[in-house]
N, C-alpha and C positions, 0 to 999 in steps of 0.2 A: 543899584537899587537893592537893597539888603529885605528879605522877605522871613520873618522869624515863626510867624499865627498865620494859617489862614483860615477863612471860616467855608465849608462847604453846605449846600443847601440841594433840596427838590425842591424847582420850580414848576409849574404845570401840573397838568394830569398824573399816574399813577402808570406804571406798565415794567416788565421786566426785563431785570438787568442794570437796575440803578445800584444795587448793592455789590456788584463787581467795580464800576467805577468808582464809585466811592472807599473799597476796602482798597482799592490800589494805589487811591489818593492819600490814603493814611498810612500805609505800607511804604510806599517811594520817600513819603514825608519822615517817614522813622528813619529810616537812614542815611537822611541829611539833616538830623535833627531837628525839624521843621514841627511844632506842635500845631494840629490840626483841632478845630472848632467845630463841631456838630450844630448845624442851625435847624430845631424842629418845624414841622408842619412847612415851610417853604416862606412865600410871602408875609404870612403869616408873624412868622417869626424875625425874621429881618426887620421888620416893622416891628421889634420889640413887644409880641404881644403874644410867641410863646420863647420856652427855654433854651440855652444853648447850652451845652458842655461840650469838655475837650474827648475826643477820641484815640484813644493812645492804643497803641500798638499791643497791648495786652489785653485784649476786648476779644472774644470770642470769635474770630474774623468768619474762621472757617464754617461753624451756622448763620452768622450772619450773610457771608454772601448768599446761600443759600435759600436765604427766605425770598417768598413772592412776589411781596412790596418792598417798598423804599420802607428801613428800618427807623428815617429818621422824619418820617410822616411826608407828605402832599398839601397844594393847596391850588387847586385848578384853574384853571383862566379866570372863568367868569366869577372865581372872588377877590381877582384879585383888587379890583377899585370897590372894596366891602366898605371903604371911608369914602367914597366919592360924597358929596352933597347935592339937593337939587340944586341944576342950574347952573353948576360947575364945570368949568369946561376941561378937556384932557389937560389942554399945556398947563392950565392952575394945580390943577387934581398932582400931578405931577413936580411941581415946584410943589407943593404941601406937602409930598410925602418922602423928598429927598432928605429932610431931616428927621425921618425919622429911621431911613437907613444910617445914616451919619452919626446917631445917638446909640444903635445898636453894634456899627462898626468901631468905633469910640470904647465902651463900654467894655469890649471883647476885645481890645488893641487886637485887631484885626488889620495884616499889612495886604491881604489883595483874599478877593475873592471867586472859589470854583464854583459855577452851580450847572447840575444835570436839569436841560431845560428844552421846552418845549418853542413851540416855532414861534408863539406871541411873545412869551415869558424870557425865552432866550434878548430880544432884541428892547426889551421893557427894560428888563434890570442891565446890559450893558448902557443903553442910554444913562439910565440913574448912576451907576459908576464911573462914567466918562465924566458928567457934570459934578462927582465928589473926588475927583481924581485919583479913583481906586481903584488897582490892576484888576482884571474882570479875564475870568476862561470861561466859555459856554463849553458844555460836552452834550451833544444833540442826543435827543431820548423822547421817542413818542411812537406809538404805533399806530398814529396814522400817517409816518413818513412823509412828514410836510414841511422841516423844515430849510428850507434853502439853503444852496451853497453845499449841502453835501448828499451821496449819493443814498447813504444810509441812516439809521438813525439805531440808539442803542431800541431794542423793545422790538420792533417791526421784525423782525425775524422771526424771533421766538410768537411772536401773534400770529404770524401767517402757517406755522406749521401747527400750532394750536385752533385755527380753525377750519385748517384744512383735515383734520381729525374729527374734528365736531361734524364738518360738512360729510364726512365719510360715515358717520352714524345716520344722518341725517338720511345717505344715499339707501342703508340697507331698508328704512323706514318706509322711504318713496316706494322700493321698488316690492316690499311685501303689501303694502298696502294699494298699490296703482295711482299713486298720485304722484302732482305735482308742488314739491317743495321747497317753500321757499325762505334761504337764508341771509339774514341783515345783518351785517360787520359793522362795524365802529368804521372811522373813517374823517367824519367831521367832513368838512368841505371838498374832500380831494378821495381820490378813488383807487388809491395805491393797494390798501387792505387787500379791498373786492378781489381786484384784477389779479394778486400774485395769488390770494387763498381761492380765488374761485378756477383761476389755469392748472392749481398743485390738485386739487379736487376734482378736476373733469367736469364743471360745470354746464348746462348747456347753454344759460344765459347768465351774463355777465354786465349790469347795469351799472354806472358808476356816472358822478355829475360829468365831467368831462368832457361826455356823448352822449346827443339826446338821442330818449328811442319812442316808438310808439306802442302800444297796448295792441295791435295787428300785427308788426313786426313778432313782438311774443309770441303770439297763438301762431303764426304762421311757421316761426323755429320748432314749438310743441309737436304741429299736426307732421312737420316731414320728421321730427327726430320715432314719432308713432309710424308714419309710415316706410318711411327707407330704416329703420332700425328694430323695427316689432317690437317698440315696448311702450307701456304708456305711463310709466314714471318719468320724473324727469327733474332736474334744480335747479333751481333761479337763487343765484348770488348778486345780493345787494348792496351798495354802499348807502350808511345810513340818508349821505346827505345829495342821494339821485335824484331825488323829488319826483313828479310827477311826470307823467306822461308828456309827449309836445301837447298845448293845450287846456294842461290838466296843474300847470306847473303850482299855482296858487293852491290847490287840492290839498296839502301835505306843509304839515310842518317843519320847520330846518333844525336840522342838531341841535342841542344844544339850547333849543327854544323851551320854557315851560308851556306845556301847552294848555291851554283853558278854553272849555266848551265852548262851541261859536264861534271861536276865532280861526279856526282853520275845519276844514270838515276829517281829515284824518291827522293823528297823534305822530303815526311811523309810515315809511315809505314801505314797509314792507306790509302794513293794515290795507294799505292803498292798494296793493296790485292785489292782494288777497280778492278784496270785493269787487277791483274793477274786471279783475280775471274772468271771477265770476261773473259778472255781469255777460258777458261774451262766452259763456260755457265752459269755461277751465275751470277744472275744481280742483283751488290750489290750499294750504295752510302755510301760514308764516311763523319761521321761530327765530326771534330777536335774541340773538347771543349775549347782548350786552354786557354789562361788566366781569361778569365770567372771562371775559378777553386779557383785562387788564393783569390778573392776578396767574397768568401761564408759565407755568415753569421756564425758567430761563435757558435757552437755546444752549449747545457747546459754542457757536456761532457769537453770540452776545455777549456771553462771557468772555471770551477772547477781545471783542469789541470792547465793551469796559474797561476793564482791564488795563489794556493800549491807550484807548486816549484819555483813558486816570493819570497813565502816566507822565503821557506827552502833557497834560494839562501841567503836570507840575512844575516837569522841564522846561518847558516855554513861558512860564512865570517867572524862573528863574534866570532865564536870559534876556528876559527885558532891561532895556536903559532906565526904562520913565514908565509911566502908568500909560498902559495900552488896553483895551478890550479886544478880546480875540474867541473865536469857535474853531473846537478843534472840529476834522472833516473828512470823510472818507470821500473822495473825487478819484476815478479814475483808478482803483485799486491803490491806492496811497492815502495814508494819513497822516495829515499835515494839522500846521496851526495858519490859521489865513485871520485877516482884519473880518470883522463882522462890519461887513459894508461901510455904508454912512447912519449906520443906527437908524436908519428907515424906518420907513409905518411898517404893520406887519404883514408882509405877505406873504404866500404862500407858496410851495412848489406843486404842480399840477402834473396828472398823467399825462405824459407825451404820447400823442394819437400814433407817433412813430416810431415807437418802442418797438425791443425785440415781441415785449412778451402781449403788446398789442396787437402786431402783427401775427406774432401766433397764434394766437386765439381766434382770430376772424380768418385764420387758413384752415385752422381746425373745425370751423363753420360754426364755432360758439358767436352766438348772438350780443352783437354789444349797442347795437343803434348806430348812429351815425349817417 
């Protein structure tokens, strides 16, 4: 299979360390003469709807890895059915829009496609490549470390030590002030962020979906970390998508939800334990990090990651027979190329309740629920 163009893209969200993978994809490709295609904004643009140009080896690499975001734009989950119609069901929505990747891969004689991609995104567009019989690499990139099949993900590093600094500002704030503070991580459905930024921080509660907790539980960690430890600040690390109390679960809106008055009684999980704290005598304040996350300087950690499986993306393209879809993977301290399953619906990887670093945490008597 003779591979001459290929087109690389950001698929999903935004987070750091896309532009090491990608400077390494056009680096490996220059010296096998391989011309590389820049596809902007992500879905967006695969779908023909924005620009692509070529990337050559003489482009500015070394500020461009650099930079905080993906140089060649984003386009997040929830736009990427921006053409769906009412009424329309996925598998249609889908047969509609394979032609319009096939008009943009056409257009670009483009022979197989990289793209750094998130856990929905990653298994969306290998499906659409497998039914245009277009060689397909995923390179996993999300810092809410969700997506499956591998152990890491490019971004997730570099987030967690970025808010495990934020939480450390946070800490001196608690303890001049005598309160309790409360920080909300990005995370989306899974509890990965929480759990490694809120154990790198010393947090004393650690809520993520995972493990449900109660609003007693809390104040019950509060009153002994006050009493067996003489102080009465303290930090509550959140995962955006904990939701509510047991009880309380409808209370709170889900990631990712736009939220509209009336329809949920609070916006953020972290609004919620604010006033429910209150309610029970904890006078707590919440500070939602939010996109400030995505934009963290990229780790030595990620960079390295990048990097590697920029490369191995290419290499593995080029040892293909036939047109295959593959995600490269950090499993086990090894990085490999493995099949992306059977292009499944999309799901997700979850905290294991029997983790080291779960386990840790609840030896160290941080409060997780459960």
């Amino acid at each position: 299979m003779k591979i001459k163009r290929i087109g690389v893209f950001t698929s999903g969200g935004d987070c750091a360390g896309l532009n090491f993978a990608i400077s390494a994809v056009v680096r490996r490709c220059s010296r096998l003469g391989i011309e590389v295609i820049g596809i902007e904004n992500g879905a967006e643009g695969i779908m023909g709807q924005a620009p692509a140009r070529p990337l050559p080896i003489s482009m500015p690499w070394g500020e461009i890895m650099r930079q905080g975001s993906t140089f060649l734009g984003a386009w997040s989950k929830s736009n990427w059915k921006f053409e769906r119609k009412p009424g329309e069901t996925e598998a249609d929505y889908r047969k509609r829009e394979r032609p319009m990747w096939a008009k943009t891969i056409a257009k670009n004689k483009l022979d197989a496609i990289i793209s750094t991609s998130g856990n929905g995104s990653m298994f969306y567009s290998a499906e659409i490549c497998s039914h245009l019989g277009v060689p397909f690499i995923g390179i996993p990139k999300t810092l809410d470390n969700d997506v499956l099949d591998t152990d890491v993900s490019i971004g997730f590093e570099s987030t967690v030590r970025f808010c495990a600094e934020m939480i450390d500002n946070l800490f001196w704030t608690a303890k001049g002030h005598r309160r309790i503070l409360i920080a909300e991580v990005m995370g989306r459905d899974v509890g990965h962020l929480a759990l490694h930024s809120g154990l790198a921080s010393g947090a004393d509660v650690i809520l993520i979906p995972e493990s449900k907790y109660t609003l007693e539980g809390i104040v019950a960690k509060l009153n002994e970390v006050k009493k067996n430890e003489k102080r009465e600040h303290a930090l509550i690390v959140v995962a955006e998508g904990a939701g509510g109390a047991k009880g309380d679960e409808d209370l709170v809106s889900p990631p990712n939800t736009k939220f509209k008055a009336g329809m949920m009684k609070f916006p953020s999980v972290g609004e919620y334990l604010e006033v429910k704290l209150g309610e029970l005598g904890v006078h707590a304040r919440t500070c939602k990090l939010g996109h400030i996350q995505r934009g963290a300087t990229t780790s030595s950690y990620d960079r390295k990651l990048g990097q590697i499986m920029g490369v191995l993306a290419v290499d593995t393209l080029l040892a293909m027979k036939k047109p295959e879809q593959k995600m490269i993977s950090l499993t086990a301290g090894r990085i490999k190329a493995g099949n992306i399953g059977n292009l499944r619906e999309i799901e997700e990887k979850y905290v294991d309740l029997k983790s080291d670093e779960v386990l840790t945490a609840k030896a160290l008597g941080i409060y997780m629920g459960g």
